[in-house]
PDB file of N, CA, C, O and CB in Angstrom:
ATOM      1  N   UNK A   1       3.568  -2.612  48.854  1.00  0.00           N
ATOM      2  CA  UNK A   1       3.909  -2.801  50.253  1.00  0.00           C
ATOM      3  C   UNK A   1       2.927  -1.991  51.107  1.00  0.00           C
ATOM      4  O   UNK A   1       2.492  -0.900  50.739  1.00  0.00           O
ATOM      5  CB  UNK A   1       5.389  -2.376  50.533  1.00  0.00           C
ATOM      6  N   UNK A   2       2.580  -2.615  52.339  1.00  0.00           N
ATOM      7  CA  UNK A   2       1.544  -1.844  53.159  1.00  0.00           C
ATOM      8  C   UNK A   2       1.702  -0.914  53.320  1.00  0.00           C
ATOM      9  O   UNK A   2       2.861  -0.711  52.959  1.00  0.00           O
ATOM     10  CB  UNK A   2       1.242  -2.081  54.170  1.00  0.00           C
ATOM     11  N   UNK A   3       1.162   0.216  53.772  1.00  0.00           N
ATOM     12  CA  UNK A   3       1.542   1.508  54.302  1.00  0.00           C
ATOM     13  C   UNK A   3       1.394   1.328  55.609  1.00  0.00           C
ATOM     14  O   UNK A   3       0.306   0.969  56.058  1.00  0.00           O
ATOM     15  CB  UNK A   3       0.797   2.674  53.826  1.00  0.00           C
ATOM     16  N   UNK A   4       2.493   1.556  56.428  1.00  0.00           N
ATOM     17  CA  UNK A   4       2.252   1.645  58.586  1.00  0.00           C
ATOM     18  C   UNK A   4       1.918   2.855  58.782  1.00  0.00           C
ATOM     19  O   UNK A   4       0.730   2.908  59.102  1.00  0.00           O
ATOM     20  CB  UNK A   4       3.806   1.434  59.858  1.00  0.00           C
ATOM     21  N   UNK A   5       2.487   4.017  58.736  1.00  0.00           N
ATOM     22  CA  UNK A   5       2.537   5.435  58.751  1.00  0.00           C
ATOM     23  C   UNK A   5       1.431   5.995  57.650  1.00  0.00           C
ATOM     24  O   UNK A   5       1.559   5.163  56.751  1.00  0.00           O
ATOM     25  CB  UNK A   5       4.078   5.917  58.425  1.00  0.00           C
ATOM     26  N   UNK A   6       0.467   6.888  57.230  1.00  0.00           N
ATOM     27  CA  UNK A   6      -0.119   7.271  56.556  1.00  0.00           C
ATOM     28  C   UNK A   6       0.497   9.172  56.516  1.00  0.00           C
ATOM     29  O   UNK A   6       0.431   9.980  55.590  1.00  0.00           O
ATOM     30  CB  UNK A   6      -1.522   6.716  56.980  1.00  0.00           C
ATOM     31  N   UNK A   7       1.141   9.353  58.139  1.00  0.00           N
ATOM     32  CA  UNK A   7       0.909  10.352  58.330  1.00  0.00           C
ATOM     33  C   UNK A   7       2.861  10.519  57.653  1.00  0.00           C
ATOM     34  O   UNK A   7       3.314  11.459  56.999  1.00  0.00           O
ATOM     35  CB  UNK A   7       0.135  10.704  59.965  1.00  0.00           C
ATOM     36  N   UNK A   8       3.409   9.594  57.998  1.00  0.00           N
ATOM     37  CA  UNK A   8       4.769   9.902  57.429  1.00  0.00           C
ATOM     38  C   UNK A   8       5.274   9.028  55.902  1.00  0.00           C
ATOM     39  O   UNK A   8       6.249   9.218  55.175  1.00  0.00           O
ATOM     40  CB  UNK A   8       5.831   9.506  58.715  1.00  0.00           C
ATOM     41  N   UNK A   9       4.217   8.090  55.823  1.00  0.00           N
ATOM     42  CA  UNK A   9       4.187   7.512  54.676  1.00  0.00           C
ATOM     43  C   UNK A   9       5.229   6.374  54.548  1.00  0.00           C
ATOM     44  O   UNK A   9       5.725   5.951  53.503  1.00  0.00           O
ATOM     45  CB  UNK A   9       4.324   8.497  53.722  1.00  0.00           C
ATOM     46  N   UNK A  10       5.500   5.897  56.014  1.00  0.00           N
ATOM     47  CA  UNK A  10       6.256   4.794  55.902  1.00  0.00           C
ATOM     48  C   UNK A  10       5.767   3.331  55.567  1.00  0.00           C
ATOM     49  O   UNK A  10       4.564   3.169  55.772  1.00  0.00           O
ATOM     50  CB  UNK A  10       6.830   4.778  56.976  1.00  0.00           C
ATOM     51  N   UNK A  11       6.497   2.169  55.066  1.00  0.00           N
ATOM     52  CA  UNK A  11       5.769   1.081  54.513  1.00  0.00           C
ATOM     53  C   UNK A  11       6.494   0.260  55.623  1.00  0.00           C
ATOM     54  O   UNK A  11       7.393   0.692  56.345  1.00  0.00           O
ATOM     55  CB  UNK A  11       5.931   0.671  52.791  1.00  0.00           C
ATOM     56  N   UNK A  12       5.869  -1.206  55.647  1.00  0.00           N
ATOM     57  CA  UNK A  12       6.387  -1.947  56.756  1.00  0.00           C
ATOM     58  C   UNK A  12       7.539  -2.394  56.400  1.00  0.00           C
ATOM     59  O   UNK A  12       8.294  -2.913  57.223  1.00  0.00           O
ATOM     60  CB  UNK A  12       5.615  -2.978  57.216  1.00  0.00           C
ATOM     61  N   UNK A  13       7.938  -2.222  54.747  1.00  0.00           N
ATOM     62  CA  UNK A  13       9.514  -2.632  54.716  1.00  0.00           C
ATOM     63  C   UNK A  13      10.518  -1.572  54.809  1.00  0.00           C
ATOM     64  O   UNK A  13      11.710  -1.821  54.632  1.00  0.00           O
ATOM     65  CB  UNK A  13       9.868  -3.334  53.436  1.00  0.00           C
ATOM     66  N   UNK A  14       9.942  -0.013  55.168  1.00  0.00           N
ATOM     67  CA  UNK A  14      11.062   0.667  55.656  1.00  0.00           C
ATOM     68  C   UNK A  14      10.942   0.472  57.434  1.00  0.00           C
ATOM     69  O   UNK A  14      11.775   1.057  58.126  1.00  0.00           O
ATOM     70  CB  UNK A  14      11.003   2.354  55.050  1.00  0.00           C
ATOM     71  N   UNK A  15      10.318  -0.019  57.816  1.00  0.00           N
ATOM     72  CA  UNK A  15      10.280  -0.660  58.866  1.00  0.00           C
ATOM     73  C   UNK A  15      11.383  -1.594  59.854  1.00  0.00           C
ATOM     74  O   UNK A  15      12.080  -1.573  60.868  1.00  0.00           O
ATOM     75  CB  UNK A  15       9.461  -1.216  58.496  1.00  0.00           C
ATOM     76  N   UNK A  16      10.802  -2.656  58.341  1.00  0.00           N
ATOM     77  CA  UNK A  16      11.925  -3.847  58.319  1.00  0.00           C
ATOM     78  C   UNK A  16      13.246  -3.819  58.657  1.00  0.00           C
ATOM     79  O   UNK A  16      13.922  -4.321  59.555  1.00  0.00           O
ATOM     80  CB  UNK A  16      12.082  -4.301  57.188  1.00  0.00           C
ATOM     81  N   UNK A  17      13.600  -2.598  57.040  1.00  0.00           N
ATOM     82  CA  UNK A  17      15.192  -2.186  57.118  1.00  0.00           C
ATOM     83  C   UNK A  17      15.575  -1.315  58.341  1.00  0.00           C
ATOM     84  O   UNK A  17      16.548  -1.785  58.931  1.00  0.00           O
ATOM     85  CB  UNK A  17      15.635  -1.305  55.786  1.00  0.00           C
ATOM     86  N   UNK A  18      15.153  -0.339  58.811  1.00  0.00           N
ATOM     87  CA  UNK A  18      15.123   0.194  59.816  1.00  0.00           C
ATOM     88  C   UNK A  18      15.624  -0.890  61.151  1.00  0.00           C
ATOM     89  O   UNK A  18      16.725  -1.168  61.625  1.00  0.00           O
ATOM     90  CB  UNK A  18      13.785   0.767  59.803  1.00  0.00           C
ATOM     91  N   UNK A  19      14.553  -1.216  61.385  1.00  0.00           N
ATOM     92  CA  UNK A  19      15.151  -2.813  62.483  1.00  0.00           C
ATOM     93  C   UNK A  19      16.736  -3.477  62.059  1.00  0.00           C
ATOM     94  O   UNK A  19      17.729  -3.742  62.736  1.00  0.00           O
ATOM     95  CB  UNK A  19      13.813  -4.522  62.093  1.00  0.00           C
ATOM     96  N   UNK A  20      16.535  -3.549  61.144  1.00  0.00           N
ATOM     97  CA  UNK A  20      17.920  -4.463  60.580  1.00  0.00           C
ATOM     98  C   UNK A  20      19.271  -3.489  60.379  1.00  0.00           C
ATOM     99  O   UNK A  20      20.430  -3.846  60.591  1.00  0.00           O
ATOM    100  CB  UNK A  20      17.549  -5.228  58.864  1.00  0.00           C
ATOM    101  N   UNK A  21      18.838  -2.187  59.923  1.00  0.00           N
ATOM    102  CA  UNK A  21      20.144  -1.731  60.016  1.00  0.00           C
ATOM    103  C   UNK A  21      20.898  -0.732  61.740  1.00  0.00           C
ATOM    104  O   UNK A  21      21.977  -0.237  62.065  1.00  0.00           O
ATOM    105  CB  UNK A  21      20.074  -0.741  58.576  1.00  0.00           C
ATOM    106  N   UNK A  22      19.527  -0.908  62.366  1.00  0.00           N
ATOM    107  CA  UNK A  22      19.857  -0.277  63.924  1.00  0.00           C
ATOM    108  C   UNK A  22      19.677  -1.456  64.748  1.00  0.00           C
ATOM    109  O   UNK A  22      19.070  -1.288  65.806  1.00  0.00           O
ATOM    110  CB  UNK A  22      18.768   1.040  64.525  1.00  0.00           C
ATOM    111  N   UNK A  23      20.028  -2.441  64.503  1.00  0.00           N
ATOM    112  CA  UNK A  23      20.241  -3.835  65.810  1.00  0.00           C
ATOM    113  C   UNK A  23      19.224  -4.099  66.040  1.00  0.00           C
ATOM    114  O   UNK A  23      19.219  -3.861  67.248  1.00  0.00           O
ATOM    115  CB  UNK A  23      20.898  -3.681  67.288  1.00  0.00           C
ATOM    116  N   UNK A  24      17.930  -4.555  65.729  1.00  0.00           N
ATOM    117  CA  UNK A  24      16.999  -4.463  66.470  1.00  0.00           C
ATOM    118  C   UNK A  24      16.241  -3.598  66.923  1.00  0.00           C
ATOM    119  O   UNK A  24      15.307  -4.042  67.590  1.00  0.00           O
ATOM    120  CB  UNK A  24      17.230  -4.797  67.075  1.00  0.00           C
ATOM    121  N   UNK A  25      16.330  -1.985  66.745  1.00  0.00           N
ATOM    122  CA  UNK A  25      15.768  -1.066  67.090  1.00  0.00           C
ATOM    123  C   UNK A  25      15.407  -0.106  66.111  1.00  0.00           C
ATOM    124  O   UNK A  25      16.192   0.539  65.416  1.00  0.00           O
ATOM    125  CB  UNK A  25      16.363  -0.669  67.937  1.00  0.00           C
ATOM    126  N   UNK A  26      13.456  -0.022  66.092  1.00  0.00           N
ATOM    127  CA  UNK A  26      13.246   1.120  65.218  1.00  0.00           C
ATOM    128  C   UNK A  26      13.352   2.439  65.595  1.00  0.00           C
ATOM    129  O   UNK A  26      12.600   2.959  66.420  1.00  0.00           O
ATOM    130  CB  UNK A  26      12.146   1.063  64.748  1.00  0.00           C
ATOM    131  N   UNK A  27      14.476   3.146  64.890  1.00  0.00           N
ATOM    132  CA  UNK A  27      14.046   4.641  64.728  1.00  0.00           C
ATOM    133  C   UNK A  27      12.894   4.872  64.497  1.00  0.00           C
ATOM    134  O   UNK A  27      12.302   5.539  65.345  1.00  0.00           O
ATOM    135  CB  UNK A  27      14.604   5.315  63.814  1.00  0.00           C
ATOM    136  N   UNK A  28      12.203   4.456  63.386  1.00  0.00           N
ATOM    137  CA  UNK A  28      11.133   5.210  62.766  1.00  0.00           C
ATOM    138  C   UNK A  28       9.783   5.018  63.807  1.00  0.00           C
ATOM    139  O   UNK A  28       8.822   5.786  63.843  1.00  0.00           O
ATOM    140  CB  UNK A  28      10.868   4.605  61.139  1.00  0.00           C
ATOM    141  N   UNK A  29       9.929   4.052  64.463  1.00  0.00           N
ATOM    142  CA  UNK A  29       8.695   4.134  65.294  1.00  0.00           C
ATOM    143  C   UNK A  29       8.894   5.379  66.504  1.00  0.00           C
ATOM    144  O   UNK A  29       8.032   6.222  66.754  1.00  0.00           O
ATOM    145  CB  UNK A  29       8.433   2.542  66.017  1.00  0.00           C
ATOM    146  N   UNK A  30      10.196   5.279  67.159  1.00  0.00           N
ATOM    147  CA  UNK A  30      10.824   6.063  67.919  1.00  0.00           C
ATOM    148  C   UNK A  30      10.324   7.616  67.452  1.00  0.00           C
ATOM    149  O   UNK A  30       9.794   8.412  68.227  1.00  0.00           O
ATOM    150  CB  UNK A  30      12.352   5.720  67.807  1.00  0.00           C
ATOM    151  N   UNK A  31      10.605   7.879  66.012  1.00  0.00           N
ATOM    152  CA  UNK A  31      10.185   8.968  65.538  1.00  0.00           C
ATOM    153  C   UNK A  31       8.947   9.133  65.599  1.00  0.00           C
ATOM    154  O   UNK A  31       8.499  10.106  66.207  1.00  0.00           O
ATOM    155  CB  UNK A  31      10.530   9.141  64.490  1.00  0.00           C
ATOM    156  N   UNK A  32       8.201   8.310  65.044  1.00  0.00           N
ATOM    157  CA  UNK A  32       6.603   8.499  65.135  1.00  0.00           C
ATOM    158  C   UNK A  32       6.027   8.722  66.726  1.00  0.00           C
ATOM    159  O   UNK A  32       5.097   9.390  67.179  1.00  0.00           O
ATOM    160  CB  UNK A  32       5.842   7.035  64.471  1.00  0.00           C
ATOM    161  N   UNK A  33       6.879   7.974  67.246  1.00  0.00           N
ATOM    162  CA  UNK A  33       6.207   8.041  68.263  1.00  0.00           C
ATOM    163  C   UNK A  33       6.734   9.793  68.907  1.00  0.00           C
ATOM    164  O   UNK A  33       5.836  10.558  69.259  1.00  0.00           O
ATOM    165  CB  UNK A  33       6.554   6.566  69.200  1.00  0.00           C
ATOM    166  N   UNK A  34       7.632  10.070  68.958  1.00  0.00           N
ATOM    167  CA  UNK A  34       7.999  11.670  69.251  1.00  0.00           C
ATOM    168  C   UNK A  34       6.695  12.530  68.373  1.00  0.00           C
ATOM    169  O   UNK A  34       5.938  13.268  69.004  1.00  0.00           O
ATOM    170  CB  UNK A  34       9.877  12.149  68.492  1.00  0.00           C
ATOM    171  N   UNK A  35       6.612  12.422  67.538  1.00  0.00           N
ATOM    172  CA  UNK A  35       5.903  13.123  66.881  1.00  0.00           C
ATOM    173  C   UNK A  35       4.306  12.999  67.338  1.00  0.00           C
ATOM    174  O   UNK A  35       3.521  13.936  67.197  1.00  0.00           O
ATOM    175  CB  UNK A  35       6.224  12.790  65.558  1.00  0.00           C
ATOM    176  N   UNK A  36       4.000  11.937  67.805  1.00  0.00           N
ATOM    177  CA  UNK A  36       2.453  11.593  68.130  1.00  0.00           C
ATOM    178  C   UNK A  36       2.549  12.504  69.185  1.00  0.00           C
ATOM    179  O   UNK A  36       1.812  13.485  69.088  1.00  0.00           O
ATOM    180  CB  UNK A  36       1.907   9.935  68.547  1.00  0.00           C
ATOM    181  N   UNK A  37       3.622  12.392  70.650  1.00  0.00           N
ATOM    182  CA  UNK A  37       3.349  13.295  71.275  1.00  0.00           C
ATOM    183  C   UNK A  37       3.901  14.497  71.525  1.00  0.00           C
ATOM    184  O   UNK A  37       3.826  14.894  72.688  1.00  0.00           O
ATOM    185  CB  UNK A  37       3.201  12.918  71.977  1.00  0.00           C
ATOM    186  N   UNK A  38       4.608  15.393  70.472  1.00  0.00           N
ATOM    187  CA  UNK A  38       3.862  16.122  70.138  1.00  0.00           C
ATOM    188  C   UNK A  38       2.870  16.823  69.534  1.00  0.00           C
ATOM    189  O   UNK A  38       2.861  18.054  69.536  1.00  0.00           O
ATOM    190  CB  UNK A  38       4.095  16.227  70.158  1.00  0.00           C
ATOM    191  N   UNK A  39       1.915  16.067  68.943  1.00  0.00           N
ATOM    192  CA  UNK A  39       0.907  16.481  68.342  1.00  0.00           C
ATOM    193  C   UNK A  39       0.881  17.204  66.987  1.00  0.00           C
ATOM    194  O   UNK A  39       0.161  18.082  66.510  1.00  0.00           O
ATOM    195  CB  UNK A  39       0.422  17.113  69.152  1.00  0.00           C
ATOM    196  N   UNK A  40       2.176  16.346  66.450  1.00  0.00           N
ATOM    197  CA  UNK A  40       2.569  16.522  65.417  1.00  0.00           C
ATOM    198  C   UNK A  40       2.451  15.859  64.454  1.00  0.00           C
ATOM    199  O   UNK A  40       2.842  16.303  63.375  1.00  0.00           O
ATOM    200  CB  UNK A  40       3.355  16.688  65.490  1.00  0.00           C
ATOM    201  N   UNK A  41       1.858  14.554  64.555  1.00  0.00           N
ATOM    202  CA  UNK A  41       0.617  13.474  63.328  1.00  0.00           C
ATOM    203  C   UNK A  41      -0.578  14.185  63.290  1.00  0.00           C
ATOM    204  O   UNK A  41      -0.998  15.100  63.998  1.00  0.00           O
ATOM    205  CB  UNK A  41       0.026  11.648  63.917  1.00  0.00           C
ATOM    206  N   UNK A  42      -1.065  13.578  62.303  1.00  0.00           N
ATOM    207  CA  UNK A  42      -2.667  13.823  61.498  1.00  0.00           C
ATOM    208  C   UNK A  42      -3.696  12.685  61.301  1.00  0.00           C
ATOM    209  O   UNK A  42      -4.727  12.688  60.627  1.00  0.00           O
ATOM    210  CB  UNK A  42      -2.459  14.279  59.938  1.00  0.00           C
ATOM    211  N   UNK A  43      -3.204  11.806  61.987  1.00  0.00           N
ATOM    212  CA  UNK A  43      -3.805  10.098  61.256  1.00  0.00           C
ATOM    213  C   UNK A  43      -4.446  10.184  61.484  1.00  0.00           C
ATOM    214  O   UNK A  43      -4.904   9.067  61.240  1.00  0.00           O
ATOM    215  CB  UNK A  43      -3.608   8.728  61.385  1.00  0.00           C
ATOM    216  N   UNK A  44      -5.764  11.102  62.211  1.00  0.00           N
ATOM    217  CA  UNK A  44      -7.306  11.001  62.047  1.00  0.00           C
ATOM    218  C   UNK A  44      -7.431  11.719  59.988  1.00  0.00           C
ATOM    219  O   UNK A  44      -8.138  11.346  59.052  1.00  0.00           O
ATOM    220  CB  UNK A  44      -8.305  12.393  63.719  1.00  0.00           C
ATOM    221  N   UNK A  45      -6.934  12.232  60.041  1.00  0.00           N
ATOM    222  CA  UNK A  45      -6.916  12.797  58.203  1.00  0.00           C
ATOM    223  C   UNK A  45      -5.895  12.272  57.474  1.00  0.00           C
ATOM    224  O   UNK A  45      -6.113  12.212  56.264  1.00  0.00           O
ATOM    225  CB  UNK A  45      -6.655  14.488  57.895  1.00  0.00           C
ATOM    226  N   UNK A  46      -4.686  11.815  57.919  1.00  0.00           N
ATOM    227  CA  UNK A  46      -4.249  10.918  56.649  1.00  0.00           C
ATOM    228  C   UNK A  46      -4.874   9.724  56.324  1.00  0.00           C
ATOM    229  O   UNK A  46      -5.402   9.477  55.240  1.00  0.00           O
ATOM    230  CB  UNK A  46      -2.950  10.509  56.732  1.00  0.00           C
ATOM    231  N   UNK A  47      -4.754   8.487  57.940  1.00  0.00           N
ATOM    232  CA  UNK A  47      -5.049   6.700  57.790  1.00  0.00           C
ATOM    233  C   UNK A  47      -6.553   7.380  57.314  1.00  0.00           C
ATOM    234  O   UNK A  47      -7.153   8.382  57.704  1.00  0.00           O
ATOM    235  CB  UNK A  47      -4.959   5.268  59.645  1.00  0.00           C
ATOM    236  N   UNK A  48      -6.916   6.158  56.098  1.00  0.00           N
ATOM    237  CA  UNK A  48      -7.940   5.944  55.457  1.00  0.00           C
ATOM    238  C   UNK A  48      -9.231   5.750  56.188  1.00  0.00           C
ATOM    239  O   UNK A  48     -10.329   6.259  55.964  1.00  0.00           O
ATOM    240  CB  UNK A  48      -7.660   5.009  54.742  1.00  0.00           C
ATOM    241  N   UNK A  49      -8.875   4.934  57.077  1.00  0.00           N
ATOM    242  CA  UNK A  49      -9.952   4.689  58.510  1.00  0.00           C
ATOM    243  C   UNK A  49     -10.145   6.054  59.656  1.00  0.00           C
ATOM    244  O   UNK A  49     -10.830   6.085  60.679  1.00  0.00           O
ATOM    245  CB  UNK A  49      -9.157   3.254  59.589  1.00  0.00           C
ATOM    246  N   UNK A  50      -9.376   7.000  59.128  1.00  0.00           N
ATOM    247  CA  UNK A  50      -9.564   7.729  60.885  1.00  0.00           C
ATOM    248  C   UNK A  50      -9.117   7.595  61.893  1.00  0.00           C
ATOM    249  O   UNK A  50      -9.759   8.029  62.850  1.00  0.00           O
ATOM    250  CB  UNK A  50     -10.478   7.648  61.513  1.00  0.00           C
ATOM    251  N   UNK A  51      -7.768   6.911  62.135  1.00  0.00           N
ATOM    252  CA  UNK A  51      -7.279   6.480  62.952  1.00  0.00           C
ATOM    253  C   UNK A  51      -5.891   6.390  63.199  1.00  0.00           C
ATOM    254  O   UNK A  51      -5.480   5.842  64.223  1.00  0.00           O
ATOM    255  CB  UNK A  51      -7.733   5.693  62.958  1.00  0.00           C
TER     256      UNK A  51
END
């Protein structure tokens, strides 16, 4: 399964389930996204690309 997250190591099917078990709404992006601003990802050093 793909990896979305490099920096939290989520795949697009914890994604999926995520959506499906909160109505339509991801936590986990919600999370990522808290975390991006605080400057609390790495995805220039985890994602494979730098990004």
């Amino acid at each position: 399964m793909p990896i979305i997250c490099y920096c939290y190591n989520y795949t697009e099917e914890d994604i999926k389930q995520d959506v499906h078990l909160n109505k339509g709404i991801s936590t986990i992006l919600q999370y990522i996204q808290e975390e991006k601003r605080k400057g609390a990802c790495k995805c220039e050093m985890m994602h494979p690309e730098g990004r």
